[in-house]
Backbone as JSON Lines, residues from 0, in Angstrom:
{"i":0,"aa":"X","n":[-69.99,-47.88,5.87],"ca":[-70.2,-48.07,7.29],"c":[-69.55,-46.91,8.04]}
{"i":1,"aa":"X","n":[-70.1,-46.93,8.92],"ca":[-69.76,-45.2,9.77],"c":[-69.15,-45.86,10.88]}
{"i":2,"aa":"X","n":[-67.71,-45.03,11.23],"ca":[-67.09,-45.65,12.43],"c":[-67.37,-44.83,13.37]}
{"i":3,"aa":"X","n":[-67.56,-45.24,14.77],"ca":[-67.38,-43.96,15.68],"c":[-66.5,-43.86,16.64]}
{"i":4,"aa":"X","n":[-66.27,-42.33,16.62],"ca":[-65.02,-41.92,16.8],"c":[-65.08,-41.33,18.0]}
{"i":5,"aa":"X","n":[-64.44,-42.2,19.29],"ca":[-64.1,-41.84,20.43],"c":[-63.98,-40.29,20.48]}
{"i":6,"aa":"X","n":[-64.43,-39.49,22.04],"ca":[-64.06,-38.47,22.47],"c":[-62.47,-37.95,22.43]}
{"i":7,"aa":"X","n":[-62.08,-38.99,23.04],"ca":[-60.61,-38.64,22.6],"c":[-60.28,-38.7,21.78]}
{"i":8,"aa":"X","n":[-60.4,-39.35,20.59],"ca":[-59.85,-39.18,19.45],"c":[-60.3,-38.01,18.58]}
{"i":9,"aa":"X","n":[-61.28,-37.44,18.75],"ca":[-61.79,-36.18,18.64],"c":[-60.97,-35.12,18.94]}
{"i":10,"aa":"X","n":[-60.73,-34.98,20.48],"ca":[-59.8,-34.23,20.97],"c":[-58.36,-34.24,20.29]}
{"i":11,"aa":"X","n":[-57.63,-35.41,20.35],"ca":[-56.61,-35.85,19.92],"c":[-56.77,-35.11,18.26]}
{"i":12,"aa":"X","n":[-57.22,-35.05,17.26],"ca":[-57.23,-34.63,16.1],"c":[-57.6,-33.35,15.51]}
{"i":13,"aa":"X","n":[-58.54,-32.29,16.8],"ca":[-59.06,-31.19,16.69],"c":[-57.27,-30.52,17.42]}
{"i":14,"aa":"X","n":[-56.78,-31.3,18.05],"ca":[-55.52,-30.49,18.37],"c":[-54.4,-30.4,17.94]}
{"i":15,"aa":"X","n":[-54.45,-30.8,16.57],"ca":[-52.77,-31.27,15.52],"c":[-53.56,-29.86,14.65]}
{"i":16,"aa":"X","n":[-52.41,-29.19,14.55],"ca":[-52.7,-27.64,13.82],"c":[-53.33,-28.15,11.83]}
{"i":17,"aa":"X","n":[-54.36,-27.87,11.88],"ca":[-54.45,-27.99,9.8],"c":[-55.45,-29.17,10.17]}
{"i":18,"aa":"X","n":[-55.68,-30.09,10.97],"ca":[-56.06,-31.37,10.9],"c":[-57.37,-31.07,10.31]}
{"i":19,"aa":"X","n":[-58.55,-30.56,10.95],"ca":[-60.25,-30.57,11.16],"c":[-60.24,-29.68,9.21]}
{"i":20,"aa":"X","n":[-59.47,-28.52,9.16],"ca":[-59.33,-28.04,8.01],"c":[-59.14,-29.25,6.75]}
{"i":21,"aa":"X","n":[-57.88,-30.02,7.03],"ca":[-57.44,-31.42,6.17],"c":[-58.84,-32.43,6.11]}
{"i":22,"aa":"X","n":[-59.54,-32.48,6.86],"ca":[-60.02,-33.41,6.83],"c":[-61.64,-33.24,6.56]}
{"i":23,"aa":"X","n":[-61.82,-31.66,6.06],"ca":[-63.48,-31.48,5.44],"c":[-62.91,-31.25,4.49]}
{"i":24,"aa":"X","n":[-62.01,-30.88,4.06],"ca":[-61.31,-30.96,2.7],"c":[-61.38,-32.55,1.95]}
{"i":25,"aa":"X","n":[-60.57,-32.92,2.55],"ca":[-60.49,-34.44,1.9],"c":[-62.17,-34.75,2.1]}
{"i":26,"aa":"X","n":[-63.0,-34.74,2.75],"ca":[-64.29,-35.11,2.91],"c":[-65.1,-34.82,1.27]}
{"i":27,"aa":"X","n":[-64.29,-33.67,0.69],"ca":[-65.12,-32.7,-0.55],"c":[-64.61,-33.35,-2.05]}
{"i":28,"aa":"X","n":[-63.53,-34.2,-1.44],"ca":[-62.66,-34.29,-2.87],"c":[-63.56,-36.01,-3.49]}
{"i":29,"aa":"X","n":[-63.97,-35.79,-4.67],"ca":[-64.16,-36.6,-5.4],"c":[-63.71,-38.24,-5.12]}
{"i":30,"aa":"X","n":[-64.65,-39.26,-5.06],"ca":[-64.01,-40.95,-4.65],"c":[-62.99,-41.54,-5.69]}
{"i":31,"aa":"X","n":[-62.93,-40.84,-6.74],"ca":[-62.02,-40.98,-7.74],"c":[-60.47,-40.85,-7.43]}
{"i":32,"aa":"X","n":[-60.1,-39.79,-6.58],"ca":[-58.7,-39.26,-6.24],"c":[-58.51,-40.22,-4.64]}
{"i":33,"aa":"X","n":[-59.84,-41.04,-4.08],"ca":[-59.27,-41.96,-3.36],"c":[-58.12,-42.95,-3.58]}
{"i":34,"aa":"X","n":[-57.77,-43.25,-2.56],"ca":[-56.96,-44.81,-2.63],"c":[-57.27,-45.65,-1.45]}
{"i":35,"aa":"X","n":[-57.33,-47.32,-1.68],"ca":[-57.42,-48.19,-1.07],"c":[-56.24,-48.4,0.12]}
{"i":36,"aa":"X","n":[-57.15,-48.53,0.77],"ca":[-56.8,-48.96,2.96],"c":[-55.07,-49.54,2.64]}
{"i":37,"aa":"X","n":[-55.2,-50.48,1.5],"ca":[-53.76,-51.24,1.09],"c":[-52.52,-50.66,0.32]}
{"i":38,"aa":"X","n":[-53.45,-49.46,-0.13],"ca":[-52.47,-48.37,-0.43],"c":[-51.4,-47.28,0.05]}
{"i":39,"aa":"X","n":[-52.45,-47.13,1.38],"ca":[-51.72,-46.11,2.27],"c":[-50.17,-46.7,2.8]}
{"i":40,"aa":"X","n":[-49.59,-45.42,3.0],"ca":[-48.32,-45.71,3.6],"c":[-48.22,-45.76,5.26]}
{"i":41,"aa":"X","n":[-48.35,-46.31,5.79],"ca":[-48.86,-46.27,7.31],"c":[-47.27,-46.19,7.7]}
């Protein structure tokens, strides 16, 4: 399911230095090296 992602939160994440880079990266990496929502360290 596809979430969508507010303007601001757009903004908000295109402006943390490495982020947009971090995150087509992680987009490329294999579902294998995922981890579950219950995993993360929040």
């Amino acid at each position: 399911m596809e979430r969508l992602v507010s303007k601001s939160d757009d903004e908000y994440l295109r402006k943390i230095d490495g982020m947009v880079e971090s995150i087509k990266e992680a987009k490329n990496e294999p579902i294998e090296k995922g981890v579950k929502l219950d995993e993360l360290d929040w």
